[in-house]
C-alpha positions as CSV (number, residue, x, y, z in Angstrom):
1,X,70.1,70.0,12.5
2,X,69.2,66.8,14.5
3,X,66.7,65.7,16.1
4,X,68.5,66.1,19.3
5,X,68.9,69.6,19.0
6,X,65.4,70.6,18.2
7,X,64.0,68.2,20.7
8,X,66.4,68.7,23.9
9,X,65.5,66.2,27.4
10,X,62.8,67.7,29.3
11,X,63.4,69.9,32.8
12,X,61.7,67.1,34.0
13,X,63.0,63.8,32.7
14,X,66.7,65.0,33.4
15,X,66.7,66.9,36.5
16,X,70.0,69.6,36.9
17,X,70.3,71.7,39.8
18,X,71.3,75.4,40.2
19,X,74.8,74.1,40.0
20,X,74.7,71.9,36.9
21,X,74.9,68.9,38.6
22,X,72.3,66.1,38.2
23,X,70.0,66.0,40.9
24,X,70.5,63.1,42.6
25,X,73.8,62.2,42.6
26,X,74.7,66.5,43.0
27,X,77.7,65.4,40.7
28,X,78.8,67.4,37.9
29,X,80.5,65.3,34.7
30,X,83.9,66.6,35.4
31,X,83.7,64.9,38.7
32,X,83.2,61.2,37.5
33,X,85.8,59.0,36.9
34,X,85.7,56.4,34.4
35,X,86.1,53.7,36.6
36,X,83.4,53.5,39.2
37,X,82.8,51.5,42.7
38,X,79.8,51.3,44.3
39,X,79.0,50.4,47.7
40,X,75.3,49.9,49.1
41,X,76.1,51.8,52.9
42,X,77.2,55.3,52.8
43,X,79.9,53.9,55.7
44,X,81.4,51.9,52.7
45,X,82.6,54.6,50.6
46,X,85.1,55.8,52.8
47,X,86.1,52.5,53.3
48,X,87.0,52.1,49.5
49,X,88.8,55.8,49.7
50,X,90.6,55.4,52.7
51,X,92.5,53.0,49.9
52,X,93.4,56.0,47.4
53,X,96.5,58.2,47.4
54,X,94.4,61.3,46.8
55,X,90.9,62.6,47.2
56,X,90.0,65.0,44.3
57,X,86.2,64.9,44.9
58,X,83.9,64.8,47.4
59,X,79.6,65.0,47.2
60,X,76.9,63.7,49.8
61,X,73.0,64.3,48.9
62,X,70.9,61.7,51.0
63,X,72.3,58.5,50.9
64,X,74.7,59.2,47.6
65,X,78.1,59.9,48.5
66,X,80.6,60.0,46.1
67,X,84.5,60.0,46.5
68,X,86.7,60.4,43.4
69,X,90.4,60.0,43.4
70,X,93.4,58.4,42.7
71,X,95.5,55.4,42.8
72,X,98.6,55.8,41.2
73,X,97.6,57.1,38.1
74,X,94.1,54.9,38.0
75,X,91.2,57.7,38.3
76,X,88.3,55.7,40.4
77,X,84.8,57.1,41.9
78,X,83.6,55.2,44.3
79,X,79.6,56.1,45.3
80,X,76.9,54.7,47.5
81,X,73.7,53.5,46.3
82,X,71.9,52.7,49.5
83,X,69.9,49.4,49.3
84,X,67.5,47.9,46.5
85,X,67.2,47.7,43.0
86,X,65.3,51.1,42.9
87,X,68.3,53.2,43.9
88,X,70.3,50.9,41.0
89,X,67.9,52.6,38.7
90,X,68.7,55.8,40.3
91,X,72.3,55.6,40.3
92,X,73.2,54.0,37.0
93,X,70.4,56.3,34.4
94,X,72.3,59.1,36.7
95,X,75.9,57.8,36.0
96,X,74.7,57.3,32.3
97,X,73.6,60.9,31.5
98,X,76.9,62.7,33.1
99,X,79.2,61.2,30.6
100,X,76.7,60.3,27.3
101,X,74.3,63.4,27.4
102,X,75.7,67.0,27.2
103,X,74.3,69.4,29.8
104,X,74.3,72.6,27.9
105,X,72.3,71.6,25.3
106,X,70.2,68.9,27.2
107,X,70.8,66.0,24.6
108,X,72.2,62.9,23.9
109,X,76.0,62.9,22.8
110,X,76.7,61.4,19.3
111,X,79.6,59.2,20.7
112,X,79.1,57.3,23.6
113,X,81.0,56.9,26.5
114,X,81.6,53.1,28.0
115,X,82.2,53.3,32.0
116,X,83.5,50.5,34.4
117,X,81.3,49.9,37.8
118,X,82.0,47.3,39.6
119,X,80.0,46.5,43.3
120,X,81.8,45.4,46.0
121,X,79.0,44.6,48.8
122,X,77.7,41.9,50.8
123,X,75.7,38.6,50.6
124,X,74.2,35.6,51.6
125,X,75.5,32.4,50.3
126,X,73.0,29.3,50.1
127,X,75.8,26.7,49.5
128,X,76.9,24.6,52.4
129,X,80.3,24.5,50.7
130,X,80.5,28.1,50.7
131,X,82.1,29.3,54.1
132,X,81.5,32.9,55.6
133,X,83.8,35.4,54.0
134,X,84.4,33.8,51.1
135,X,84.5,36.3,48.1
136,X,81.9,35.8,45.2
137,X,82.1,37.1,41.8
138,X,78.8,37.4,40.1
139,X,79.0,35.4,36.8
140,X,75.3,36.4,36.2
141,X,72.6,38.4,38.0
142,X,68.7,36.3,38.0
143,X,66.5,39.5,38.9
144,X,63.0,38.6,41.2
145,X,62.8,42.4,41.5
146,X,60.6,43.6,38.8
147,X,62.9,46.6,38.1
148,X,64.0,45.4,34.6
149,X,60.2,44.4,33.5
150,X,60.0,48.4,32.9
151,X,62.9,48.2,30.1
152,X,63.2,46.7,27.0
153,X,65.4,44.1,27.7
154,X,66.9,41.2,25.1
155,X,68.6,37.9,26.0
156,X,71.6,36.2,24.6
157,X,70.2,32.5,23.6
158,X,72.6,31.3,27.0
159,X,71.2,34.0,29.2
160,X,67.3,32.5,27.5
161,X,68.4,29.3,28.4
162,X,69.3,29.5,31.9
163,X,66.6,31.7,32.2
164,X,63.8,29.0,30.8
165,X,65.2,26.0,32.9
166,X,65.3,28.3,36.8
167,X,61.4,28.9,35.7
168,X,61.3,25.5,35.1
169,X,63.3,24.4,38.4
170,X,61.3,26.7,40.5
171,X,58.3,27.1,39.5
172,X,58.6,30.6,40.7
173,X,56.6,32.4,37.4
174,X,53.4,30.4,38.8
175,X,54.0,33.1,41.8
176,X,53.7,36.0,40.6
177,X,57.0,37.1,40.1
178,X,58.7,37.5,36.7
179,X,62.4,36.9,37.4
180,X,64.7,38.6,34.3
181,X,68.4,37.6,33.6
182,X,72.1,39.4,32.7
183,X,75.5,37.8,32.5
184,X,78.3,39.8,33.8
185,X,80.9,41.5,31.4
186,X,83.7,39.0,30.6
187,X,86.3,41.7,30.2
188,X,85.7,42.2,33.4
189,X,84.9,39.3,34.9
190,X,88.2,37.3,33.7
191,X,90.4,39.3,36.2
192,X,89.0,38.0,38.8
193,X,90.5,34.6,39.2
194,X,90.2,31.6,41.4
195,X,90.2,33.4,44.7
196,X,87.3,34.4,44.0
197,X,84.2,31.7,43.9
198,X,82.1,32.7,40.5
199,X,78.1,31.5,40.4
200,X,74.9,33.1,39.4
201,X,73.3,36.0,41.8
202,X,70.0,36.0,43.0
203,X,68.8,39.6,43.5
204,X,65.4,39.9,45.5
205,X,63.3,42.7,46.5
206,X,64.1,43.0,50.5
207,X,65.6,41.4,53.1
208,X,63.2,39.5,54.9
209,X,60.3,37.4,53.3
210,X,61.9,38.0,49.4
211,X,65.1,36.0,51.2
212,X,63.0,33.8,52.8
213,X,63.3,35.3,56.6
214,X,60.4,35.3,58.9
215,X,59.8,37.0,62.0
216,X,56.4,37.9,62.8
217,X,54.8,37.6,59.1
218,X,55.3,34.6,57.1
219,X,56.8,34.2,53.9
220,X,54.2,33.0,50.8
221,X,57.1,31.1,49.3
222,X,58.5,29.2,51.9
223,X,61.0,26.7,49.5
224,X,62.1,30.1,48.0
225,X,65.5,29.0,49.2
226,X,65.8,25.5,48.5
227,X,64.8,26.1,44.9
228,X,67.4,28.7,44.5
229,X,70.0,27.1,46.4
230,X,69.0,23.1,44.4
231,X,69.2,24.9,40.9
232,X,72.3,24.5,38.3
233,X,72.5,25.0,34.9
234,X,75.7,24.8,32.4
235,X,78.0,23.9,35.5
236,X,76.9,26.9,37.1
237,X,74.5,27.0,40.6
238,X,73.0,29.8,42.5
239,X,75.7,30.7,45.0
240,X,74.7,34.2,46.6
241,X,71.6,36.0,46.5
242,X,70.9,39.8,47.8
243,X,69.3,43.1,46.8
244,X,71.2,44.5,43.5
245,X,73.2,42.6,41.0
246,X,70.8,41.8,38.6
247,X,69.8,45.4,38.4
248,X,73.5,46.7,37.8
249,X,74.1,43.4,34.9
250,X,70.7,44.6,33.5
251,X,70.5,48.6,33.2
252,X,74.7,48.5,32.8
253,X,74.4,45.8,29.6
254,X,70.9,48.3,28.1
255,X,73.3,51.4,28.7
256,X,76.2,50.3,27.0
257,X,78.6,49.8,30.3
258,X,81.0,47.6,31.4
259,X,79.8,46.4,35.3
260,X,80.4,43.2,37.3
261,X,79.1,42.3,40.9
262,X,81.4,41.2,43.7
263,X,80.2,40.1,47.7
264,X,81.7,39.2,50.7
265,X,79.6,36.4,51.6
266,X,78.8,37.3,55.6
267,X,76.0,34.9,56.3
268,X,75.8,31.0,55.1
269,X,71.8,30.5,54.8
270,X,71.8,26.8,54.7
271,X,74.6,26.2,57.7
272,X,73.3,29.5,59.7
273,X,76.3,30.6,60.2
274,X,77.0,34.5,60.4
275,X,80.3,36.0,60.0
276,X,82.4,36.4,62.8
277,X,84.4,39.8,61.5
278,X,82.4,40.9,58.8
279,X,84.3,44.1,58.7
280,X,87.6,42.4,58.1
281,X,85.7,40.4,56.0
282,X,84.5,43.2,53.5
283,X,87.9,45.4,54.2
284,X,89.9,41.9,52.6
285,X,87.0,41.8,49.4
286,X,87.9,45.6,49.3
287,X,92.0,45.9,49.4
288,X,92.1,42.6,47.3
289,X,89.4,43.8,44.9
290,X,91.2,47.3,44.4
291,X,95.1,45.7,43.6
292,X,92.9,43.9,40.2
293,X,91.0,47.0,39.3
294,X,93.9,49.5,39.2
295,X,95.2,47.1,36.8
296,X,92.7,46.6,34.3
297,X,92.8,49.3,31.8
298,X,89.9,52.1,31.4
């Protein structure tokens, strides 16, 4: 008999309603696909579904909705995760334990399951040659959120390196902050092609003074976005930065997931410049985004 068996997953470390769904997410495994959106505002999910031919699933508890359907004959979930890196943790252990752990019994499945999530949200671009409503594919996520400091985390040497020289650029370790690094998955990524600009991901911890905003309090890192938007490293530069990328590249590549990161960029940081239609803006990253994941096989 395993380990497994005798030792099952605490009431408390996996939480399963009356229903037998996991707590959170109120979703039951039958009702995940193995292809998965998410989308930071609640709003956005229907957005995504409005897309599929049918709707075989819906759930809502707080701000995790879920829709899971059909396109042709490409099952897809698509699910809000609200804002921040926290809810990433949330949403992807959650994700995680309805396909590799087995409710009945309370423990880990022998063979794993692989899922593809893929984020379609928003942004910030800090390029000047990066216009409003451009669509950015995330080639890696550089985390200033802390979230992954609580896992045990390895580098390729390439991630180390990029990693060692933005330290270096920015100084930004003498600050307090411990920024961690992931590269997207290529088998995902390489759909994607030149429509789409590709450059590193910045993910910070809020809105305002971690992305260098001020209104009434003032930021204690005030070149925070010169030194992200002046560092490159292998022909690659900071293009975008916002609140959960590097959380998705980090807890997807520890859990054994395929996942890639994709923003319509609504406001250009170094030109000002803010969107004009950001809805049509997201709705294009959206319809252009789904045509290339009902073609990539599960």
């Amino acid at each position: 008999m395993s380990n497994n068996i005798i030792n099952p997953i605490e009431d408390t470390e996996l939480i399963i309603n009356e229903h037998g769904r996991i707590y959170h997410l109120d979703l039951a495994p039958e009702h995940l696909a193995p292809t998965i959106i998410t989308v930071g505002s609640p709003d956005r999910v229907k957005e995504v579904s409005k897309h599929f031919d049918s709707i075989t699933h819906k759930a809502q508890h707080r701000e995790f909705i879920t829709h899971t359907g059909r396109i042709g004959a490409k099952e897809i979930s698509v699910i809000s995760t609200g804002i921040g890196s926290g809810n990433i943790d949330i949403v992807f252990n959650e994700l995680d334990a309805l396909v590799n752990i087995d409710f009945k019994t309370r423990t880990i499945r022998d063979v794993k399951t692989s899922l593809s999530i893929i984020r379609l949200g928003t942004c910030g671009t800090l390029q000047k040659d990066i216009p409003v409503d451009s669509m950015i594919v995330s080639s890696h996520g550089i985390g200033l959120d802390n979230l992954l400091l609580y896992y045990k985390l390895t580098n390729s040497t390439d991630e180390t390196f990029i990693l060692n020289e933005f330290l270096r650029h920015t100084n930004i370790g003498m600050k307090n902050i411990a920024p961690y690094i992931n590269e997207a998955s290529i088998s995902l990524r390489r759909h994607f092609g030149p429509e789409y600009i590709h450059g590193i991901t910045a993910t910070c911890p809020g809105f305002y003074a971690p992305q260098g905003r001020s209104l009434r309090l003032t930021p204690a890192f005030p070149d925070l976005l010169d030194a992200l938007a002046t560092f490159s490293c292998k022909d690659i530069r900071i293009t975008n930065f916002e609140m959960e990328t590097a959380a998705i590249y980090g807890m997807g590549k520890l859990l054994g997931h395929k996942y890639l990161s994709i923003s319509a960029a609504l406001a250009n940081r170094a030109t000002r410049s803010f969107s004009k239609k950001p809805d049509l803006a997201v709705d294009k990253m959206i319809q252009h985004s789904l045509e290339i994941i009902v073609g990539i096989g599960n």
